[in-house]
N, C-alpha and C positions, 0 to 999 in steps of 0.2 A: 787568280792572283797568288793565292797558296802555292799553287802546282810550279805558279813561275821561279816564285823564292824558294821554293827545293832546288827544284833543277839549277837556281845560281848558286845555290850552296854546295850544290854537289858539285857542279863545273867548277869552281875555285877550290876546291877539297884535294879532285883529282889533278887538277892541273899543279898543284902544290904540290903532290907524289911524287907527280913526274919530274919535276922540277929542282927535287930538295938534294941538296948533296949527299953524295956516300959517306959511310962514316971512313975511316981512315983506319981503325981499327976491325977484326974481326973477329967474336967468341968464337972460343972451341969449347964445346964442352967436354970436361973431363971427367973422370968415372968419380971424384969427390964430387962436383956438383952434378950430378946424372944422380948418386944415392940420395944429395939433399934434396933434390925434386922429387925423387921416391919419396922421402919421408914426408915432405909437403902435400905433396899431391895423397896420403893416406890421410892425415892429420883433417884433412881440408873435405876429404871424403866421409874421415869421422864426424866431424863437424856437422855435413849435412844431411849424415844419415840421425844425428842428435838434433837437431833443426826439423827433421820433417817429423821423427817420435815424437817429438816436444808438440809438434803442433796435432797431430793427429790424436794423443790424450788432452790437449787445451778442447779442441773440437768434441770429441768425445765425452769429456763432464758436463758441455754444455744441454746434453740430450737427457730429456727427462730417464729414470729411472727404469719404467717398466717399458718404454720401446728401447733403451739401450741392452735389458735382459735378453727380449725376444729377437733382436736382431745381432746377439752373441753367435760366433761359430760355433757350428753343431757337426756332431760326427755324422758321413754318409747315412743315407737312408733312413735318420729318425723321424722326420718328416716329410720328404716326399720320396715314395716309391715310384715302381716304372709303373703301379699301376692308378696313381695318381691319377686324377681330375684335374684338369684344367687350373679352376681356382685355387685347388692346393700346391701348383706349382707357382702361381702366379703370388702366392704372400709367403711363400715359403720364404724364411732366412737361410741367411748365407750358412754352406756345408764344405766340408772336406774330406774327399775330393769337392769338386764345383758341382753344379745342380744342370743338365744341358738342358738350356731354354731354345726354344728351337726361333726363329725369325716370326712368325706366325703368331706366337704365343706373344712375344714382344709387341708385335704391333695390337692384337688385340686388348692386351693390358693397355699398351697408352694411348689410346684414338679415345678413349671413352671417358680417362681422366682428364685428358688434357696435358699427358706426360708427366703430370704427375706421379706416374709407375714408373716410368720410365728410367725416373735419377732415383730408382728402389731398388731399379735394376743395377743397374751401374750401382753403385754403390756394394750394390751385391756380389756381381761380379769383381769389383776392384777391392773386396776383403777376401774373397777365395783365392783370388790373385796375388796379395799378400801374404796369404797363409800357405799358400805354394812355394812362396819364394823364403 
């Protein structure tokens, strides 16, 4: 029943398209409004690059004190070397450069949590990926 009320909404959508007259007019744009979309399009850029800081420290306070410590960026190699163990790569925090977790080491972290490592990892990866950019 859903599936059918899509497909009339969408058949009356596009038939409407098709259907709808031309404007009668046509923009050109010209190099004043080409710079005021440059500036929009920065403004609007700053915006959600202040929109997603904004939320990524709201999220951030919300994390107790002493796992927000230990899971701070750390310089290369303070924590895991190449000669590392297993388990010290697998709670290792996030480094810069990145930490290379190989495929293997992932799946054996999360089959046994229940992926609970898993969004340790991500997370992990997606600050070192921050911190590169």
């Amino acid at each position: 029943v859903i599936s059918t009320f899509l497909f009339l909404a969408h058949s009356s959508v596009v038939s409407e398209a098709f259907t709808a007259p031309l404007p009668n007019t046509i923009r050109i744009r010209t190099s004043h409004t080409q710079n005021n979309a440059k500036a929009d399009s920065s403004s609007s850029e700053d915006a959600i690059s202040d929109f997603c800081q904004g939320t990524n420290e709201f999220w951030k306070n919300l994390v107790i004190e002493p796992v927000r410590n230990y899971v701070e960026i750390q310089p290369a190699e303070s924590t895991v070397t190449a000669t590392s163990d297993a388990l010290t790569k697998l709670t290792a925090p996030p480094e810069r450069p990145g930490i290379p977790r190989p495929v293997w080491l992932t799946i054996l972290g999360s089959v046994p949590t229940g992926l609970i490592w898993y969004g340790y990892y991500k997370f992990s990866v997606q600050e070192e990926l921050y911190q590169y950019e």
